[in-house]
C-alpha positions in Angstrom: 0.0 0.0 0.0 1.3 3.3 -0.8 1.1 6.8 1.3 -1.5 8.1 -0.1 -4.0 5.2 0.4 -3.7 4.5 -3.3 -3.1 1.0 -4.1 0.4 0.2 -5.5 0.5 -2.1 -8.6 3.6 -4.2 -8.9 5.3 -5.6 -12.0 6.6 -9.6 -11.4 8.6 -11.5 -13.3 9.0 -15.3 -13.7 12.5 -17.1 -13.0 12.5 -21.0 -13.7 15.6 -22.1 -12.7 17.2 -25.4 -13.8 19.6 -27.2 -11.0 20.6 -29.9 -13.1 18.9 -32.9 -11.2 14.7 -33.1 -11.9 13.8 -30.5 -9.7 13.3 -27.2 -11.3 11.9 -24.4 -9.2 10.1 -21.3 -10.5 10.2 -18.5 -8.2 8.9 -14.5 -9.1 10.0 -10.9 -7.7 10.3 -7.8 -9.0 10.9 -6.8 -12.6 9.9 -6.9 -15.8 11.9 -10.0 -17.9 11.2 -13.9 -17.8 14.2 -16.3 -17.8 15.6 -19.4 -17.0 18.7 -20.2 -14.9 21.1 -22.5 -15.3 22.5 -25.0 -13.0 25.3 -22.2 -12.3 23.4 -19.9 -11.7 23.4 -17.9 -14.9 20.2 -15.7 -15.9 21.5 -15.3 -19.6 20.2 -19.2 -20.9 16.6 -17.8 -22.1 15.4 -14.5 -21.9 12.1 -12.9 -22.8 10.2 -9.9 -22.2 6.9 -8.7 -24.2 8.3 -8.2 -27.5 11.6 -10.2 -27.7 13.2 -13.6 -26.6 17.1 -13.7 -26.4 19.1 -17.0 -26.0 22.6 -16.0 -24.1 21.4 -12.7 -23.2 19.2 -10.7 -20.7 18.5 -8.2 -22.8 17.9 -9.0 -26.5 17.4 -6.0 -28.5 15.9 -7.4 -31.6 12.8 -10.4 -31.9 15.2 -13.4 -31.2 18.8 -12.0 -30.5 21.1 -14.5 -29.9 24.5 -14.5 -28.7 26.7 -17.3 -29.5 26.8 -19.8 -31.9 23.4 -21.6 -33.5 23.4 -25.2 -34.6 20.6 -25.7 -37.1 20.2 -29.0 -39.2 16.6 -30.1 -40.6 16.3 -33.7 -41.5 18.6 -35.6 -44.2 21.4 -33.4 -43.4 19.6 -30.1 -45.4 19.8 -26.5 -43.6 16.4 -24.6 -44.8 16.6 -20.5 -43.8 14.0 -18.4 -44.8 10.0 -18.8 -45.4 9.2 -21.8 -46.8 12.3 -22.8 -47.9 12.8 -26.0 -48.9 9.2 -26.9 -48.1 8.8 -29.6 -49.7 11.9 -31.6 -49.6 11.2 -35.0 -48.3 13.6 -35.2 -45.7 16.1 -38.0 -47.3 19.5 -37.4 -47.1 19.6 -34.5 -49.6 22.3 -32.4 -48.2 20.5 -29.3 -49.6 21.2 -26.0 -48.6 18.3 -23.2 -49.3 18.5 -19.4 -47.7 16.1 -17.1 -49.0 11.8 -16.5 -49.2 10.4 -19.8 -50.9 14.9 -20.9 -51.8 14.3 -24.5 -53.0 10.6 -24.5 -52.6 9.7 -27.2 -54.8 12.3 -29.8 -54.0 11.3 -33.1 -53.2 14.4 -35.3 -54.2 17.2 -33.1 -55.7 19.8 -33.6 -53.3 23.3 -31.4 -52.8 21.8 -27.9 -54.2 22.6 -25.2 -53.0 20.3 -22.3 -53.1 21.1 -18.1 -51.6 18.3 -15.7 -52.9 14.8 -14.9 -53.2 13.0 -17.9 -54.9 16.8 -19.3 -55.9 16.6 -22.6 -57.5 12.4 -22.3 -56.4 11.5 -25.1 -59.4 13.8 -27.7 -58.6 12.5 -30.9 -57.5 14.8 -33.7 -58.9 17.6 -31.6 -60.4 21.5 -32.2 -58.2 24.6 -30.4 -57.6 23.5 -27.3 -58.4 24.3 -23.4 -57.1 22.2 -20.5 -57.6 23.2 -16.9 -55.5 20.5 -14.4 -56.5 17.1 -13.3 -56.9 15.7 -15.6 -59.6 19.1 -17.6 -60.3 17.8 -20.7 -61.8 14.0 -20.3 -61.0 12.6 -22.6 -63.5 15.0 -25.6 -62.6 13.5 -28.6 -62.9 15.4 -31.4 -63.1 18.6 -30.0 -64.6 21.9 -30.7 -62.4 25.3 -29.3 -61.6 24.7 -25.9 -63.2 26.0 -22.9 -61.3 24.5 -19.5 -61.2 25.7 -16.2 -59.8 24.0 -13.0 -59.8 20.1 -11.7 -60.5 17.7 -13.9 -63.1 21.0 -15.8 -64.1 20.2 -19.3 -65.7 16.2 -18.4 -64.8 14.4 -20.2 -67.1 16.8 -23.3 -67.4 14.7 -26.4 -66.9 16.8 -29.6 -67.9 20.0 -28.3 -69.1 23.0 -29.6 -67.2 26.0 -28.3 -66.7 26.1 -24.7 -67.3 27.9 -21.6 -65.8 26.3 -18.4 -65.4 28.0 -15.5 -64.1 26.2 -12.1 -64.5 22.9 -10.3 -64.2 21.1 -12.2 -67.2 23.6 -14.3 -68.3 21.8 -17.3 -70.0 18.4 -15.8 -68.8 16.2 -17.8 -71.6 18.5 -21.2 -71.9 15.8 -23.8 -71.5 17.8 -26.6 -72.4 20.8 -25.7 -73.8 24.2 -27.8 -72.1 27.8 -26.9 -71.9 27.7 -23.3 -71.9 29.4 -20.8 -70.1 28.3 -17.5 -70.0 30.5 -14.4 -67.8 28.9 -10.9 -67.9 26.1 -8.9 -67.7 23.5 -10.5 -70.5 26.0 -12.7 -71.8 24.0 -15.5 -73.8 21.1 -14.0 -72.4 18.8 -15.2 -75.1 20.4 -18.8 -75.6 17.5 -21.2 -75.5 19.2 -24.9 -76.8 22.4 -24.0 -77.8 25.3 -26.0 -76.8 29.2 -25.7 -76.1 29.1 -21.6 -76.4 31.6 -19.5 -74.3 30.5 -16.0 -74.1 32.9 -13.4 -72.0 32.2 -10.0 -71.6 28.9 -7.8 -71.4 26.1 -8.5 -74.0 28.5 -11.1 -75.5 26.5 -13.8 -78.0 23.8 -12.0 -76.4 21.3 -13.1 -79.1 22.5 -16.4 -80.0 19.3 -18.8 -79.7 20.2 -22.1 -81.0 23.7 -21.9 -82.1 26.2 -23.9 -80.7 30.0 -24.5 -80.0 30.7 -20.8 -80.4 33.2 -18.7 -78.8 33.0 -14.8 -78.0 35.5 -12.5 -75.6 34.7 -9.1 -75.3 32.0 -6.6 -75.4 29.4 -7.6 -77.8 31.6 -9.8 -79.3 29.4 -11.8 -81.8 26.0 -9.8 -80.6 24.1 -10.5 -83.3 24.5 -14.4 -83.6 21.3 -16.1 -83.9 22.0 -19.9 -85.1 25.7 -19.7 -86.3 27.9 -22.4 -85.1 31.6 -22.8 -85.0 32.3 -19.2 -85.1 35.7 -17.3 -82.6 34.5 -13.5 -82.0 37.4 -11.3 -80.2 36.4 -7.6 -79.3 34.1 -5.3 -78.5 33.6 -1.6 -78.1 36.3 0.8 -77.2 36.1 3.7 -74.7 34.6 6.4 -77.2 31.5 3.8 -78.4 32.7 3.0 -81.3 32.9 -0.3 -83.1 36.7 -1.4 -82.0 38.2 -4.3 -85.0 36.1 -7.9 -84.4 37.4 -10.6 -86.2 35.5 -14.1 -86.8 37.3 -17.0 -87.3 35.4 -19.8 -88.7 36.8 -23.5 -88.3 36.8 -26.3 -90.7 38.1 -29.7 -89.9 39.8 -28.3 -86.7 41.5 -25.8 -89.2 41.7 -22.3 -89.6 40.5 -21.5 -93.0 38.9 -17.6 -92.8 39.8 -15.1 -91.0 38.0 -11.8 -91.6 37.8 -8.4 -89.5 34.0 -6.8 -89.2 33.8 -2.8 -90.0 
């Protein structure tokens, strides 16, 4: 009771304290945090007030704050982070790993992915040994396997096609099914649907090439405007001013050089 007649409301807190035997004794006082003890004593094993829980810590200062390390494994050796992520992997040994909103979403089977990124490798059900590390990187992923993606809508559409590399925002956005290719800048490939074998290095390089196949391009839009050619060596690009720097396009025969000619 207070001075002034007025009756005084007190705020309690709950302590559970664990002694290490199977008697556990919750006491209250003063205060505004629950927590658990330890065996030794120690009031930083769980913490939580109103609007926050810490582990190691009295006084977490976000939703879960927790100091120290974390151990997380879900079944078949996978480690899913993020909302539904990896919700629908069956829980074999799978050895996925998926971080990201809806990462791996549609696995069931596909085992030793891993997936960093909003919806990264979301598809994938049956599809192994694959990376994706962006927003959209290999989306459409079915079954495909060991194809690696870095960066934003890389590989996106790929379904089945094995065994790609994609390195750059775009780079072999529309391959479907296409095998064998690596692709390393922004756009590079981008619009390669089932072409196979190409090598594209350098922004927009064989940017439009759609079906063609074992074709090799280093530089800035070295070989752009490819569609279906096959067989064809593109070296160059665009110098610093924007204008057309010399490109030249060797064509192969018989694992011979027979043409060489620069493009104006």
């Amino acid at each position: 009771m207070s001075l002034d007649g007025k009756r005084k409301q007190n705020t309690y807190k709950a302590v559970l304290r664990l002694d290490g035997s199977d008697n556990q004794v919750m006491s209250t006082s003063e205060g505004t945090a629950n927590y658990i003890e330890d065996g030794m004593g120690q009031t930083s094993a769980l913490s939580i007030n109103s609007t926050r829980v810490g582990i190691g810590t009295t006084s977490p200062t976000a939703k879960l704050d927790v100091v120290g390390k974390i151990s997380l494994q879900d079944a078949g050796n996978s480690v899913f982070v993020g909302y539904q992520a990896g919700l629908n992997d069956d829980a074999s040994v799978n050895q996925n790993v998926g971080v990201g909103y809806q990462a791996l979403f549609s696995n069931i089977t596909g085992s030793q992915n891993t997936a960093h990124g909003y919806k990264a490798l979301y598809s994938n059900t049956t599809g192994a040994a694959n990376t994706a590390n962006g927003l959209y990187a290999l989306y459409s992923n079915t079954t495909g396997g060991y194809n690696t993606a870095y960066g934003k809508d890389a590989l996106q559409s790929n379904t089945t096609g094995s065994s790609n590399v994609a390195n750059g925002y775009q780079a072999l956005n529309t391959n479907s099914t296409g095998v064998f290719n690596t692709a390393v800048g922004k756009d590079a490939l981008r619009e390669n649907t089932t072409g196979y074998s190409n090598a594209a290095v350098g922004l927009s390089a064989l940017r439009f090439n759609t079906t063609g196949d074992n074709n090799t391009a280093v530089g800035r839009n070295a070989l752009n405007s490819n569609t279906t050619g096959s067989g064809n060596i593109g070296i160059g690009g665009v110098n610093s001013t924007g204008s057309i720097a010399p490109v030249f396009v060797v064509t192969t025969e018989n694992n011979r050089i027979v043409m060489v000619s620069p493009i104006r």
